[in-house]
Each structure stands twice: as C-alpha cells, then as structure tokens.
C-alpha positions in Angstrom: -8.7 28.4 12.0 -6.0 26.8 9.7 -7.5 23.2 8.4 -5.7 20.2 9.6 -3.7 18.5 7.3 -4.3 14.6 6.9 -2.1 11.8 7.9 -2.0 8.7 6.5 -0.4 5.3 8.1 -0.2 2.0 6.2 -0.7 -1.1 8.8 1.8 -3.4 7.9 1.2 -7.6 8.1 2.6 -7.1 11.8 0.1 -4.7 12.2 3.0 -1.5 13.1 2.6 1.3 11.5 4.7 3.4 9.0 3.5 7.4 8.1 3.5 8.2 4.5 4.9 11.8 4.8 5.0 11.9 0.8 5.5 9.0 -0.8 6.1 5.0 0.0 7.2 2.2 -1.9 6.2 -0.6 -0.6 7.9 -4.0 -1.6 10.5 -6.7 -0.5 12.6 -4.2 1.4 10.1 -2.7 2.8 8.1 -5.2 4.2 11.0 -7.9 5.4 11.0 -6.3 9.0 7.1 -6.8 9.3 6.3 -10.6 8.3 6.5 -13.7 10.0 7.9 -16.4 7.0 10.2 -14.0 5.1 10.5 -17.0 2.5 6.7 -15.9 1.3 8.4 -12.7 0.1 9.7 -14.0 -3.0 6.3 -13.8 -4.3 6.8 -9.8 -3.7 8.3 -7.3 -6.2 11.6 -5.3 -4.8 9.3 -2.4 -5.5 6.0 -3.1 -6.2 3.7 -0.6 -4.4 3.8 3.2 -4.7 1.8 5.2 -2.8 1.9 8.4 -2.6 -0.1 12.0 -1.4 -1.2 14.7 -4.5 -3.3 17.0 -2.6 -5.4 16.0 0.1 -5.6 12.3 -1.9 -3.6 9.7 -1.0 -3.0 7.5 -4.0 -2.1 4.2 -5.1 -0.3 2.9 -7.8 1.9 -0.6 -8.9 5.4 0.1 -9.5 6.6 0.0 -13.2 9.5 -2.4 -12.2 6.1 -4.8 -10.4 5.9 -8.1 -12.1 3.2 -9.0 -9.5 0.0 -6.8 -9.4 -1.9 -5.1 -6.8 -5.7 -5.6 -5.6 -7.9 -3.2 -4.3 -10.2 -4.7 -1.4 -12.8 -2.0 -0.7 -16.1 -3.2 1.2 -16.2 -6.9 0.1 -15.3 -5.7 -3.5 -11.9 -6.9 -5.4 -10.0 -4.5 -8.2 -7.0 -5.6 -9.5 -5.3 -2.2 -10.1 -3.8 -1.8 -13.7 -0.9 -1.0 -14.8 -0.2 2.7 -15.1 -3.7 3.1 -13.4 -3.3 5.7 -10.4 -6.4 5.0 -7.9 -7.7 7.4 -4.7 -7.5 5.4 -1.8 -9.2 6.0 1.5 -9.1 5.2 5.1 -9.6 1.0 5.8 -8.6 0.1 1.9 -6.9 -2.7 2.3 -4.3 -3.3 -0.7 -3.1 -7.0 -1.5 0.3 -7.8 -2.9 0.2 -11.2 -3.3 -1.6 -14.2 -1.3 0.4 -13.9 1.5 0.6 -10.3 2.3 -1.7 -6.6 2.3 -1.4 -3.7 3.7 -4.2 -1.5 5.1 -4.7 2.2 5.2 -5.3 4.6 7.6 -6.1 7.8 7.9 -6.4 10.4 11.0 
C-alpha cells in the first residue's frame, strides 16, 4: 500500500486555512485578506515568510528581502529564526511575524 503523502495547512490570524502544495510566502499580500486592522500590517515585510516542503519536511525560513524577523513558538519555548537559518517545522508550530500577527501549522 502506497504511503500517504502529507499535507500541510497554515491557519491564518482569521483562522482559514491556505494548503502549502510547494512553497508559501507569507507576508503583506498574503495576509491582508485574513486580519481584522489591516493598518498593523505595516509592521509586516511584503515577503517575509517562506515556507516551503523538501521531502516529507516542511520548512521554515525568513525571506532575504524580511526586515522584520520570524519566531518560532514551539511548546512554551521562543526562537527567533536567523537569517539564512532553514528550520523543520511540525504540526501546531506556531510562527510569529510581528506582535500583531502568527500563523500556525498544520499538518494531516
């Protein structure tokens, strides 16, 4: 019997969903249509958040045009991600972008 392959969603602040079938950026564009006080997201990159599937991994990783950072919140624990850093991320993660707004990961 074949394995199932995994998929990956990332919750967005509204709490919808979007599939990453390869590879996401997440940033200002992405995340206008899913917060409640657009005006927040000028403390957002355009791109700041790449994530992306190499293997059966999903990975995480700031975009090189980020001015802003990225934090890893992984069972109470904080890691600010650095830059060039690629990091596995798994199912629950949630991944900060700035005070206002994370997104959370999930995998089925």
């Amino acid at each position: 019997m074949p394995s199932r392959k995994r998929k990956y969603l990332v919750q967005m602040p509204d709490t919808s969903q979007i599939e990453i079938e390869d590879r996401l950026i997440v940033g200002r564009e992405t995340l206008q249509d899913h917060v409640e006080n657009i005006l927040n997201l000028k403390f957002v990159s355009r791109e700041q958040l790449i994530l992306s599937i190499e293997g059966s991994k999903l990975v995480a990783e700031e975009s090189p045009n980020s001015k802003n950072g990225i934090w890893l919140i992984r069972g109470g624990q904080v890691k600010k991600l650095n830059t060039g850093e690629k990091l596995q991320v798994k199912n629950g993660d949630e991944l900060s972008l700035s005070k206002y707004f994370s997104v959370l990961i999930k995998e089925n």
